[in-house]
LUMFI-372260 format. One line per field, with one value per residue (C-alpha): chain; residue in one letter; x, y, z. Coordinates in Angstrom, 1 decimal. Layout:
N
chain = (A;...)
res = (A;...)
X = (X;...)
Y = (Y;...)
Z = (Z;...)
This chain:
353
chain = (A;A;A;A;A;A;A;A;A;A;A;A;A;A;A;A;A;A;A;A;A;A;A;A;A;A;A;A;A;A;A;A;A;A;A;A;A;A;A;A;A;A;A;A;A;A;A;A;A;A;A;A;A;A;A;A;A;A;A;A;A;A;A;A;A;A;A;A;A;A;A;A;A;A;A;A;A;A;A;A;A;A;A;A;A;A;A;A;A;A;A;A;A;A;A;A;A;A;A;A;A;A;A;A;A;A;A;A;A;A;A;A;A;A;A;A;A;A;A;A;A;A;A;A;A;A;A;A;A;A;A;A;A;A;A;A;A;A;A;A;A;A;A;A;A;A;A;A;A;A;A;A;A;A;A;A;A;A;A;A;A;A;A;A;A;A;A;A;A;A;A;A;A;A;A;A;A;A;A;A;A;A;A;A;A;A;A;A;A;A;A;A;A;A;A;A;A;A;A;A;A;A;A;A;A;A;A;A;A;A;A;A;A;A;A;A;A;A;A;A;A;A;A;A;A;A;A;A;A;A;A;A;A;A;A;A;A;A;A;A;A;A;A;A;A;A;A;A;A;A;A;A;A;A;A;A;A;A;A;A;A;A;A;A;A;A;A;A;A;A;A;A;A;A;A;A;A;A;A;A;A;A;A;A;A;A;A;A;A;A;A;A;A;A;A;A;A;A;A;A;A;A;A;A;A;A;A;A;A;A;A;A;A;A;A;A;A;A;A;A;A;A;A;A;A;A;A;A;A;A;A;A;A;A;A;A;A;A;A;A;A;A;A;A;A;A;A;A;A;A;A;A;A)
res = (X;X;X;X;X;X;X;X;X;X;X;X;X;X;X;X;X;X;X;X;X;X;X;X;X;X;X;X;X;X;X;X;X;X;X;X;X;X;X;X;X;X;X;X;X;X;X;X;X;X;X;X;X;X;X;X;X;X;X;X;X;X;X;X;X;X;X;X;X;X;X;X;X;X;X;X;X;X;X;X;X;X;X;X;X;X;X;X;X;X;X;X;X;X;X;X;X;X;X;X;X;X;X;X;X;X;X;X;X;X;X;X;X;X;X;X;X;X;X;X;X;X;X;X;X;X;X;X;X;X;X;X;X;X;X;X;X;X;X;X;X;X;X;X;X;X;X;X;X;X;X;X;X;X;X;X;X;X;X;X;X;X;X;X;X;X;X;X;X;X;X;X;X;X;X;X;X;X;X;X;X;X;X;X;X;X;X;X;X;X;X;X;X;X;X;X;X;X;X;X;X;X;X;X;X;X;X;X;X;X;X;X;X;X;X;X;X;X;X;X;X;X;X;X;X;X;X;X;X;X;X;X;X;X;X;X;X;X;X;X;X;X;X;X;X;X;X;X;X;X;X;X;X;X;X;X;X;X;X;X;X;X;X;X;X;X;X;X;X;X;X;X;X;X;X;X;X;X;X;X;X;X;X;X;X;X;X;X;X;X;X;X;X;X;X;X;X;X;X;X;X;X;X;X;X;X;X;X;X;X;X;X;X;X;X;X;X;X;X;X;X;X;X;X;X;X;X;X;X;X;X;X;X;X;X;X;X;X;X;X;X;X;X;X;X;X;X;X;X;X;X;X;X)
X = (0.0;2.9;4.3;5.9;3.3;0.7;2.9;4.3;1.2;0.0;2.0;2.4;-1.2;-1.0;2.1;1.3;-2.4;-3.6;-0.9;-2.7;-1.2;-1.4;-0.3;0.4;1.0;0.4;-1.7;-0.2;0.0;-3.4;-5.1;-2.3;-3.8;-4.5;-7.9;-8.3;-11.2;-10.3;-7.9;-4.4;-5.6;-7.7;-4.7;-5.0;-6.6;-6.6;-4.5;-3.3;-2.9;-0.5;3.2;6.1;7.8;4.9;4.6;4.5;5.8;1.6;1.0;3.2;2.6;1.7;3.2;6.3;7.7;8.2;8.5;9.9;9.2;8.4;10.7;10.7;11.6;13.9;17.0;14.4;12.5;15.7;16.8;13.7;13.5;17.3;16.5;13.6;15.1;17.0;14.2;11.9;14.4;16.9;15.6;12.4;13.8;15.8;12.7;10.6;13.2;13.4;9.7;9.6;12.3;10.9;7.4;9.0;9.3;11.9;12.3;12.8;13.5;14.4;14.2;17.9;19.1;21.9;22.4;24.6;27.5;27.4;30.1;30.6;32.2;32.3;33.8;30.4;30.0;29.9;28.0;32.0;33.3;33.1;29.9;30.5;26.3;25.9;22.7;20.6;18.8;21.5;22.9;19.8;19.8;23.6;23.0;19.6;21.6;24.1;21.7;19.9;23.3;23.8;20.2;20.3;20.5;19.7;16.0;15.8;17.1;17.3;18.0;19.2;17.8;20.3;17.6;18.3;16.5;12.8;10.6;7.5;3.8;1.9;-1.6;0.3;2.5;5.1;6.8;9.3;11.7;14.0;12.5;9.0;9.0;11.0;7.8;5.2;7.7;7.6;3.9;2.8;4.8;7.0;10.3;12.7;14.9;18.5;18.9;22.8;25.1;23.6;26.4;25.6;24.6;22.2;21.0;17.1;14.4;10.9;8.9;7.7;11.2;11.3;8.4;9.7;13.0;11.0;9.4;12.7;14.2;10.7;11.5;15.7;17.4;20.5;22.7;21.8;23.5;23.5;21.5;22.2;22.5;23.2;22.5;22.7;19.1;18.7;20.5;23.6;21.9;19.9;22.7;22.1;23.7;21.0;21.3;20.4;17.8;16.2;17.1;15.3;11.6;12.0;12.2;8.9;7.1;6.9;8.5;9.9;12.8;16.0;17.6;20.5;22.5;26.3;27.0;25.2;27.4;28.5;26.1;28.4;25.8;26.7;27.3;27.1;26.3;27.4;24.2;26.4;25.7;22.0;22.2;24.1;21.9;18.9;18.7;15.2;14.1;16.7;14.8;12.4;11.8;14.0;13.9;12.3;9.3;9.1;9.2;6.2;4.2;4.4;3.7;0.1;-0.9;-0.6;-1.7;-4.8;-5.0;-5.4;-2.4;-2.8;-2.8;0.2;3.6;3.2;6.2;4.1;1.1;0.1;2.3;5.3;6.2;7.8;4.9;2.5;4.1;4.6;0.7;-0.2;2.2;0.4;-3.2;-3.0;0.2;2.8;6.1;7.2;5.1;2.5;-1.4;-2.6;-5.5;-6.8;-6.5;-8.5;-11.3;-11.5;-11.2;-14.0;-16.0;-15.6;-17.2;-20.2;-20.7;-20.7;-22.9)
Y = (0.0;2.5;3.8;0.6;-1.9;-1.2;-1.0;-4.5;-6.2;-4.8;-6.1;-9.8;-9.9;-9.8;-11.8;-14.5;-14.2;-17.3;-16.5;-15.9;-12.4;-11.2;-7.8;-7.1;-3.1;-1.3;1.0;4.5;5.4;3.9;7.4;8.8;7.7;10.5;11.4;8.2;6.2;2.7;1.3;0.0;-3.4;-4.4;-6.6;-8.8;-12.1;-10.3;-7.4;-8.3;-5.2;-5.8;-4.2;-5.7;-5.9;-8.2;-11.2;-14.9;-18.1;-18.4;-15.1;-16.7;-20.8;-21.5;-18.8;-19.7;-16.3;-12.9;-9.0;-7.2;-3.7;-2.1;0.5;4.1;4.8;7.9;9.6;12.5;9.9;8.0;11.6;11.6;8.1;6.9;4.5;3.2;3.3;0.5;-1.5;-1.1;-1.6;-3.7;-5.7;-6.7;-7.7;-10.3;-10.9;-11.4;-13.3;-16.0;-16.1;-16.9;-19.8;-21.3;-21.1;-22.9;-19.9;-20.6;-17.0;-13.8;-10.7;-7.7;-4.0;-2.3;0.9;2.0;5.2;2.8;4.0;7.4;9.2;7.1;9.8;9.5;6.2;4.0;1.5;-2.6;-4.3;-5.3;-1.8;-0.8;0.8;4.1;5.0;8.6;8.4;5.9;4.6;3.6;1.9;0.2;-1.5;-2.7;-4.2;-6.2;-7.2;-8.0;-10.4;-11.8;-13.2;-15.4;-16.9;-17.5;-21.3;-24.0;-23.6;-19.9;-18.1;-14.8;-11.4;-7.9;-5.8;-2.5;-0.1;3.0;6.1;5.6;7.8;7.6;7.6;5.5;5.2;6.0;8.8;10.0;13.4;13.4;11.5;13.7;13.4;13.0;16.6;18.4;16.9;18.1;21.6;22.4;22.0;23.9;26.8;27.2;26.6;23.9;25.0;23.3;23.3;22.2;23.4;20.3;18.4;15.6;12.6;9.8;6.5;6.5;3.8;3.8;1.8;-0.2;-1.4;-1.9;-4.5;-6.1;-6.5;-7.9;-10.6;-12.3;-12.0;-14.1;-17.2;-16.9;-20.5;-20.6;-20.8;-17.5;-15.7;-18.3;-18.5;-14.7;-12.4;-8.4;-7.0;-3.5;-2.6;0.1;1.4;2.7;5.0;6.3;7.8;11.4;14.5;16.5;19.5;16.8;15.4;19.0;19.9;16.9;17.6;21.2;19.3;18.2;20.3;23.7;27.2;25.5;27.6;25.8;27.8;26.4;27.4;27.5;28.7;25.4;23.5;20.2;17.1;14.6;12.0;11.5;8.2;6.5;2.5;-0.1;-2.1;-4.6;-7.8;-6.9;-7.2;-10.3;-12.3;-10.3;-9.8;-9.7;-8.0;-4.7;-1.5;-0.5;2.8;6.4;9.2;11.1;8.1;8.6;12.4;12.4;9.5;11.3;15.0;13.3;11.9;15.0;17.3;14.8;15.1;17.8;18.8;20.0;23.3;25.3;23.4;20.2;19.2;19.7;17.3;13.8;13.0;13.5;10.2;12.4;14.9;12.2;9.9;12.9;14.0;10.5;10.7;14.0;12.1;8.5;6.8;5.9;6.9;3.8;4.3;1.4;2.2;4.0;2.2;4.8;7.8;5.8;4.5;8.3;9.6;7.4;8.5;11.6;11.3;8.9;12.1;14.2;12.0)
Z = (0.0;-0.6;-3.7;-5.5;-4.3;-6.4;-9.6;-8.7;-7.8;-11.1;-13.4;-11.3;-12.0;-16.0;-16.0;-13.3;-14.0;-11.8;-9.2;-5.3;-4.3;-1.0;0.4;4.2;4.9;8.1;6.0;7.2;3.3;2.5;2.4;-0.1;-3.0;-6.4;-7.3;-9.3;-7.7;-8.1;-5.5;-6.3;-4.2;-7.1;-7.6;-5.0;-3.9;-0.5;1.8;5.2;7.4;10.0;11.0;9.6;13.0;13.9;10.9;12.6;10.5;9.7;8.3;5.4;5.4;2.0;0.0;-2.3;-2.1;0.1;-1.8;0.7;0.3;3.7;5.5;6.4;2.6;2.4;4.2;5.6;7.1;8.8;9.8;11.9;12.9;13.6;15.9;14.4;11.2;12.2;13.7;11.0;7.6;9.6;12.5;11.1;7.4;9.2;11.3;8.1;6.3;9.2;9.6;6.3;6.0;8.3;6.8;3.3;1.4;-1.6;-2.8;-0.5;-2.8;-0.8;-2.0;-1.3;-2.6;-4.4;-1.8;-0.3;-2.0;-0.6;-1.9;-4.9;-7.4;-10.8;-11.2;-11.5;-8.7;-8.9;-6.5;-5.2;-4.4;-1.4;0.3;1.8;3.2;4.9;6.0;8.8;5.8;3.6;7.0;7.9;3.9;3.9;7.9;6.2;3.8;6.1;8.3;4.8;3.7;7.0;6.6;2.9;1.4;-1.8;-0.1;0.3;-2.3;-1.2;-4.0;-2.5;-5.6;-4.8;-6.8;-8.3;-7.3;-8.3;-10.1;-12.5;-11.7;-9.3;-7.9;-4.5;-6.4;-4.2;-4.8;-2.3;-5.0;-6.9;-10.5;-9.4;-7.4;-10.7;-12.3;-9.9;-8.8;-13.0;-13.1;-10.3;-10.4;-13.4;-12.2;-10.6;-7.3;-7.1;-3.8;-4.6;-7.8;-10.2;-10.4;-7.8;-9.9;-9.0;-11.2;-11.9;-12.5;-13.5;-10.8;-13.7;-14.4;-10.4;-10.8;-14.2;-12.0;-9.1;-11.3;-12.2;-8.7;-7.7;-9.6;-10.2;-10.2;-7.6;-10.9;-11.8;-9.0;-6.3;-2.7;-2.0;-4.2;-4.3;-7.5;-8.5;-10.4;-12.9;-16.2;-17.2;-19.6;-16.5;-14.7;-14.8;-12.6;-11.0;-13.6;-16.4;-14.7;-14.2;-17.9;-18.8;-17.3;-18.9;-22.3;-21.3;-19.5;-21.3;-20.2;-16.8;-15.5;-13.6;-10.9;-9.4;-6.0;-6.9;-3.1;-1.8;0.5;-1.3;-1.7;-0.7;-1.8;-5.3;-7.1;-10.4;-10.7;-13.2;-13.7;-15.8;-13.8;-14.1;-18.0;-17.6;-15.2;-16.6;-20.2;-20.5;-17.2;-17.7;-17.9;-21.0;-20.1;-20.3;-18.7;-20.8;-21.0;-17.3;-17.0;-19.7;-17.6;-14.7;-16.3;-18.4;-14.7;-12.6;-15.7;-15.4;-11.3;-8.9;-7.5;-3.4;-3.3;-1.6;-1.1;-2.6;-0.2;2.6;1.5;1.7;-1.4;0.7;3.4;6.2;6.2;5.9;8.8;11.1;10.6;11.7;14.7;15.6;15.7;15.2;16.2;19.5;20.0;18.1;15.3;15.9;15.4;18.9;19.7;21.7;19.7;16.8;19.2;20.3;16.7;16.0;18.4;17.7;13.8;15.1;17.5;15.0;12.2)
């Protein structure tokens, strides 16, 4: 129920048509859906709503694989959230992977992130370079994938997709994601703010690609990679500075002016990936899409939708905003449902009905 879910349970449905697909989500992003009516869950034989920190070997008896996709999703978020950070992306992935082995799942693909290389420079990173992460998050996916390697065997194959930065539209669009809010910032007011000098560079994929990627981690043999497996996931052609990227959505969307802040201090997060061992295992599961495919996708959607108004940054579309507004009102200190608040919210509205 977040912002890659709905793509991936999409396409698994017209590629594995008679496949049983099952989501579990805590359902704090449920609400941050477009204006589009239907619901991304249409998908689904059935959605599961229970934390991640929670799943027991029999919320997964049966199933012959795991997609794990479930963390606080972004540096901002693990600014906030050190501590849970680490619980959440970290301690419960190894959690879920265990539960799962033990429940006879074969296949356990877990979503990493390039931003583990850090400061990469501008020699493009293998998946054997060394990892250099500046941020909680990037820590919390290289200690999962840390944990994953020590549980993985001939029985449980398990693949540490290292994704590229996504982008592109979703039911559950998020524009807190570097292309996606050039996108939405060139639509609603004309103009994209570098908040750095451009030249930091980052690798991009669709979410689309994400899912076509996702399908061949889900049924891998061990000879293509072995029982554990970190792969870099993206494309070469899709490495792009920051100043391209924003040059790019002004090919698209019309009249969009690109300021840029020389005096920033540097963005020490800057990396290029080699996405070479993903063609080679891969060959037919590599991306489809460019840039320029992805910055028009996401421009016809929100041209089509109702942006909020004032700062987009500051709306549902955004996961720190959205997490911290259910803190506020509906959530504890360790960012479980507070029972209490909702039975009062909820009495509250019947009140008021």
């Amino acid at each position: 129920m977040g912002y890659v879910g709905p793509i991936v349970t999409t396409h698994l449905r017209k590629s594995h048509r008679d496949a049983e697909l099952v989501g579990l989500d805590t359902g704090f992003f449920g609400a941050c859906c477009l204006n589009s009516i239907e619901q991304p869950e249409w998908a689904l034989n059935a959605q599961l709503y229970k934390d991640v920190r929670d799943v027991l070997p029999q919320d997964l008896a049966g199933f012959d694989a795991v997609i794990h996709l479930a963390a606080l999703s972004n540096d901002p978020l693990g600014s906030e959230f050190q501590e849970l950070t680490i619980e959440i992306n970290r301690s419960a992935t190894l959690n879920l992977a265990e539960m799962a082995k033990s429940a006879g799942v074969q296949h356990f693909v877990f979503a990493s992130s390039c931003s583990v290389y850090g400061a990469g420079g501008e020699h493009p990173r293998t998946e054997s370079h060394p990892v250099v992460p500046l941020t909680a998050y990037a820590e919390s996916k290289i200690g999962a994938e840390q944990d994953l390697e020590g549980i993985a065997g001939r029985s449980f194959l398990v693949t540490s997709l290292r994704f590229a930065t996504a982008c592109g539209p979703s039911p559950r669009l998020r524009l807190d994601l570097v292309l996606n809010d050039f996108v939405a910032a060139a639509l609603s007011s004309g103009e994209i703010q570098i908040l750095s000098d451009g030249t930091p560079s980052r690798p991009l994929i669709d979410v689309r690609d994400m899912a076509l990627a996702i399908e061949w981690a889900l049924t891998r043999k061990i000879e293509s990679g072995g029982p554990f497996l970190i792969m870099n996931t993206g494309s070469n052609s899709c490495n792009a500075s920051i100043a391209q990227l924003a040059d790019a959505v002004a090919r698209v969307v019309p009249g969009t002016k690109i300021l840029t802040n020389p005096q920033a201090p540097a963005d020490k997060r800057s990396y290029r990936v080699d996405f070479g061992l993903f063609s080679k295992l891969a060959p037919n599961h590599t991306p489809r899409l460019t840039l320029i495919e992805s910055i028009t996708a996401l421009f016809d959607q929100l041209r089509d939708e109702e942006l909020p108004t004032g700062d987009f940054r500051k709306s549902k579309f955004s996961r720190l905003h959205a997490l911290l507004q259910l803190k506020r009102q509906s959530l504890t200190s360790r960012l479980y449902w507070d029972r209490l608040a909702l039975e009062k919210q909820n009495s509250e509205i019947l009140t008021h009905v």
